[in-house]
N, C-alpha and C positions, 0 to 999 in steps of 0.2 A: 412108349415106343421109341422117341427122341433118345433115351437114355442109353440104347443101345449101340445106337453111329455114333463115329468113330466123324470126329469135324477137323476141320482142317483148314489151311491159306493157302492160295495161290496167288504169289504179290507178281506186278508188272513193272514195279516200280514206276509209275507211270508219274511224268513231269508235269506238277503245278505250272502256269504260267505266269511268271516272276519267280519262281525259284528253279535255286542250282540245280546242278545233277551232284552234286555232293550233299546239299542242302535231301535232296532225294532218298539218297543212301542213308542216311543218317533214321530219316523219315522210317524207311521198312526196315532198319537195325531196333526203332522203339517200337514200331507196333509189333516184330517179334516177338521182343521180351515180354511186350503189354501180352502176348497170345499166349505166353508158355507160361504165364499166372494166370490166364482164363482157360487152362487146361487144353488146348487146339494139340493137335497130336502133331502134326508136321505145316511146314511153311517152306512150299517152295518154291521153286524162282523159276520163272518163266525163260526163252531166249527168242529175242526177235531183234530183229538185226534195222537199219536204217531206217528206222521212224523217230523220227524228235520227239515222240510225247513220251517212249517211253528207255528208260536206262536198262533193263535188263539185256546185257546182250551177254559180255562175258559172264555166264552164267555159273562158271565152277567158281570162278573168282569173287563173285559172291555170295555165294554157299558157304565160302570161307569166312569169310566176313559176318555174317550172320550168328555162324557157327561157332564164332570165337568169341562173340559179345551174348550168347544163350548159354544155359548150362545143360535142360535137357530134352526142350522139343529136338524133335529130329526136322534134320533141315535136308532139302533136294532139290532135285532138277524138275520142273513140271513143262517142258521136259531140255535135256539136251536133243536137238533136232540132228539124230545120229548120222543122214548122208552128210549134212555139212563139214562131219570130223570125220578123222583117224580113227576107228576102233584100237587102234594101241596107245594114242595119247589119250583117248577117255580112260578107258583105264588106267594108266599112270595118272590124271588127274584126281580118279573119284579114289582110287586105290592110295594118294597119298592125304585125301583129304579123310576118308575109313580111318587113317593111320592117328591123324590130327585130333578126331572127334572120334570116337570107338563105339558103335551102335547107334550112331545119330545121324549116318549118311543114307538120305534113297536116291537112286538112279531109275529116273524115269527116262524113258527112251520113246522121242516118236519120230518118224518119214518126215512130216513137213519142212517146206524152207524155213518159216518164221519171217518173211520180208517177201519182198517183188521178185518176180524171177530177174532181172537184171541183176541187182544184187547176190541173189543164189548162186548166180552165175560168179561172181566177181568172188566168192567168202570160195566155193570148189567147183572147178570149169565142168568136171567131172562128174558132177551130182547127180546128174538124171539114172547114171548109170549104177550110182548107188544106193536111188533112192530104189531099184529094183533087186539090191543085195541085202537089204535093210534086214530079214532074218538071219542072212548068212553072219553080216555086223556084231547081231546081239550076240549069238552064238561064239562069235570071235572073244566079245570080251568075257563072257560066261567062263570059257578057256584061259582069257588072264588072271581070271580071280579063283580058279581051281589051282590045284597041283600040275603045276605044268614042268616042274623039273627034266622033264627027258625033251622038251620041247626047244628047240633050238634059238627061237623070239622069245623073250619072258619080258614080263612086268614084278619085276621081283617086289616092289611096293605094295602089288594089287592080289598076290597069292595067299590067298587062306583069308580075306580081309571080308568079314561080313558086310558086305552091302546091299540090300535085294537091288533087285530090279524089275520094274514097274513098266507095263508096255503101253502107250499112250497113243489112243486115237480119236477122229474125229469122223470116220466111218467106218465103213463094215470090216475093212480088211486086216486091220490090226488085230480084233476080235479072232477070228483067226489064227492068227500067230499066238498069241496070247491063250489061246485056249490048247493050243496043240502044244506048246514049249509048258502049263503048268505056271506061268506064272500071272502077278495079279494085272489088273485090268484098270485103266484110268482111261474115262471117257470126257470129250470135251463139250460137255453141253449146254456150256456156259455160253458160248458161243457159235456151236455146227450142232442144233439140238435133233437134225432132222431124222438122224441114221441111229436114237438112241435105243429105241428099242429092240429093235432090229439087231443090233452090234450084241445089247446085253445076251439078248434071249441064242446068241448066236457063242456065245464064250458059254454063257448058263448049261449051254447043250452038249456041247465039242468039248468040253473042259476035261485035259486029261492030269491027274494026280503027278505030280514030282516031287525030286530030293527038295526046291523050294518052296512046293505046296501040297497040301493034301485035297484042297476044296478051293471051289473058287471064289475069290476075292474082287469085290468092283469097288471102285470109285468112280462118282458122278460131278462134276464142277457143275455151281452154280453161281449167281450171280444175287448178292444183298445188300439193298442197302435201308438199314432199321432206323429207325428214328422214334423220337415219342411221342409223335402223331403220323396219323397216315397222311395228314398235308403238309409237315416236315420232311417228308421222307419223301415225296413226290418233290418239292421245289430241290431239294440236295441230287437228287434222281436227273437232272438236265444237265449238269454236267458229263454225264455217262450218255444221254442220247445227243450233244453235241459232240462227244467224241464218235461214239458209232455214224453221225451225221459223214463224219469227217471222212472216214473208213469208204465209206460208202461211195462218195463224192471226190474218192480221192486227195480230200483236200484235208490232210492231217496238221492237227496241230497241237500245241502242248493244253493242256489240261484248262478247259474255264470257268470261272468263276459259277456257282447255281444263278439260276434267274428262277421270275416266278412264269408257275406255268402259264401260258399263254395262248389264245385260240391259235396259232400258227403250231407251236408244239404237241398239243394237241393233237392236232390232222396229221400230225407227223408220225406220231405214234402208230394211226391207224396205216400204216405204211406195210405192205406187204412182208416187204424184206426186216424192217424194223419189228415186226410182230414175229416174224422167226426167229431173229437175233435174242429178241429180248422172251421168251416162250421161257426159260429160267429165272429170269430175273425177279425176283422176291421182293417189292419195296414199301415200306410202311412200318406202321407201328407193332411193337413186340406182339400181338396178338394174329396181327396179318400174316407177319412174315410167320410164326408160328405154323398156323392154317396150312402155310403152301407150302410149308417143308415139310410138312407130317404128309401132306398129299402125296410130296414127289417121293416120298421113302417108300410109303404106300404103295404106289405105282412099279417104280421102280425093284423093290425090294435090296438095293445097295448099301456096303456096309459100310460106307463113308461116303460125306460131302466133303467136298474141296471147294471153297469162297472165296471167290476174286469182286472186286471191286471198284468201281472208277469217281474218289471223291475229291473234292478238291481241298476241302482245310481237313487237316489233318487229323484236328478234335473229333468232326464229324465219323471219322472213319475209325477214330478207337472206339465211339462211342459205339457205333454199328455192331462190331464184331466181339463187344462189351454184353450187347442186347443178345446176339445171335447168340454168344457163348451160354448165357441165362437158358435160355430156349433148351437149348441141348439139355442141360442138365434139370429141367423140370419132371416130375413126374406123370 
């Protein structure tokens, strides 16, 4: 069944504690490459704006970057957070990076800020009122990257420039949009898993055929982290619930070191809100994380995962998505 999904990354660039944010960059430039010899179809890059743990913020600018050190997974946005921008400078962005890499760019598009509303506020004063234009947005750029010669604005970089675009949500309302405009569907369940079904069965149903698709298309994010035992994979796994800790509590900080699990971590776990967050999260040995991924395809019936991650050494994390990649391609 594995053999059929289509697997993928969704990197956060998320900051070790004691390493750079260059040190960072470098980090998701090799587990790219490591991913586009483990066959991963796309790796793309998140945006979230004033949190210290993680570097993804200019998010076109390293698309770039990714894109110029691979030669041919396809690299994107998971997502550009459309009110924050200009619908004419994403286009001019993704239209000259189409230009750059030819068949290798996706633009995922979603409504959220990616930060605190103070900040949302400070990145466009304006945003609330475009997080309520957010279809008219897409449609905007839809316009730059068609023939727009009689059109008075042009994005002359971004006309004719194959790029899809990918509608990205974390509830129902995107589903939606996404079903009515035809195009494909990335949900974030990796982390808002509560509105997944709901959203699917909601695009599954309302799905109308376009010039970018003829059937509908979903992607599910989840959350793995594999090891060669399931008590490997639980101690590497504390890193990821001190950050969600952090999230939670407000109280963020860069990436720590695993511990071993502990009766305090533990009780942690059984944490309302931590038992929603983590409802995707995959962790253990090739045979575990197998089990719960053939479940959620099962369930779900989507034609791609998307795999984000929160580890701290960096071995640990090729090795994960080393194991995952195995998984997919078993019979």
């Amino acid at each position: 069944m594995l053999k059929n999904i289509k697997y993928s990354i969704l990197e956060l660039a998320s900051i070790a504690y004691g390493n750079t944010i260059n040190n960072t960059f470098e980090r998701s430039l090799d587990l790219a490459q490591q991913a586009e010899e483990l066959g991963y179809t796309r790796f793309w890059l998140a945006e979230h704006h004033n949190m210290i743990s993680i570097a993804s913020s200019a998010t076109s600018v390293l698309i770039g970057y990714i894109a110029g050190g691979t030669k041919k997974i396809r690299v994107g946005s998971g997502g550009i957070m459309l009110p924050n921008h200009s619908p004419l400078i994403v286009a001019e962005q993704f239209g000259t990076l189409g230009n750059l890499y030819p068949e290798r760019i996706d633009l995922g598009l979603g409504r959220a800020p990616g930060t605190d509303q103070v900040t949302a506020q400070a990145i466009r004063p304006e945003r609330m009122q475009a997080v309520y234009q957010f279809p008219d947005a897409v449609s905007q750029i839809q316009q730059y990257f068609s023939d727009n010669r009689g059109a008075r604005v042009r994005v002359n970089v971004a006309e004719g420039v194959n790029v899809p675009i990918y509608i990205l949500g974390s509830s129902t309302d995107s589903a939606y949009l996404a079903a009515k405009a035809g195009l494909p569907y990335a949900f974030a369940s990796h982390f808002a898993p509560t509105h997944l079904f709901e959203a699917l069965n909601i695009y599954y149903n309302q799905f109308q055929p376009s010039e970018y698709l003829d059937e509908p298309y979903t992607i599910a994010g989840i959350n793995v982290i594999a090891a060669d035992t399931d008590q490997e994979a639980e101690r590497i796994s504390t890193t990821m619930m001190r950050m969600l800790l952090g999230v939670l509590t407000n109280n963020i900080d860069y990436m720590q070191p695993p511990i071993e699990m502990s009766p305090e971590m533990r009780e942690l776990q059984q944490n309302e809100a931590f038992q929603r967050m983590l409802t995707y999260a995959f962790v253990g040995s090739k045979d575990t994380v197998k089990r719960k991924t053939e479940e959620f395809i099962k369930q779900t019936s989507v034609n791609e995962v998307i795999v984000g991650s929160h580890m701290f050494h960096h071995e640990d994390r090729i090795n994960s998505y080393r194991i995952f990649a195995e998984i997919m391609n078993e019979n």
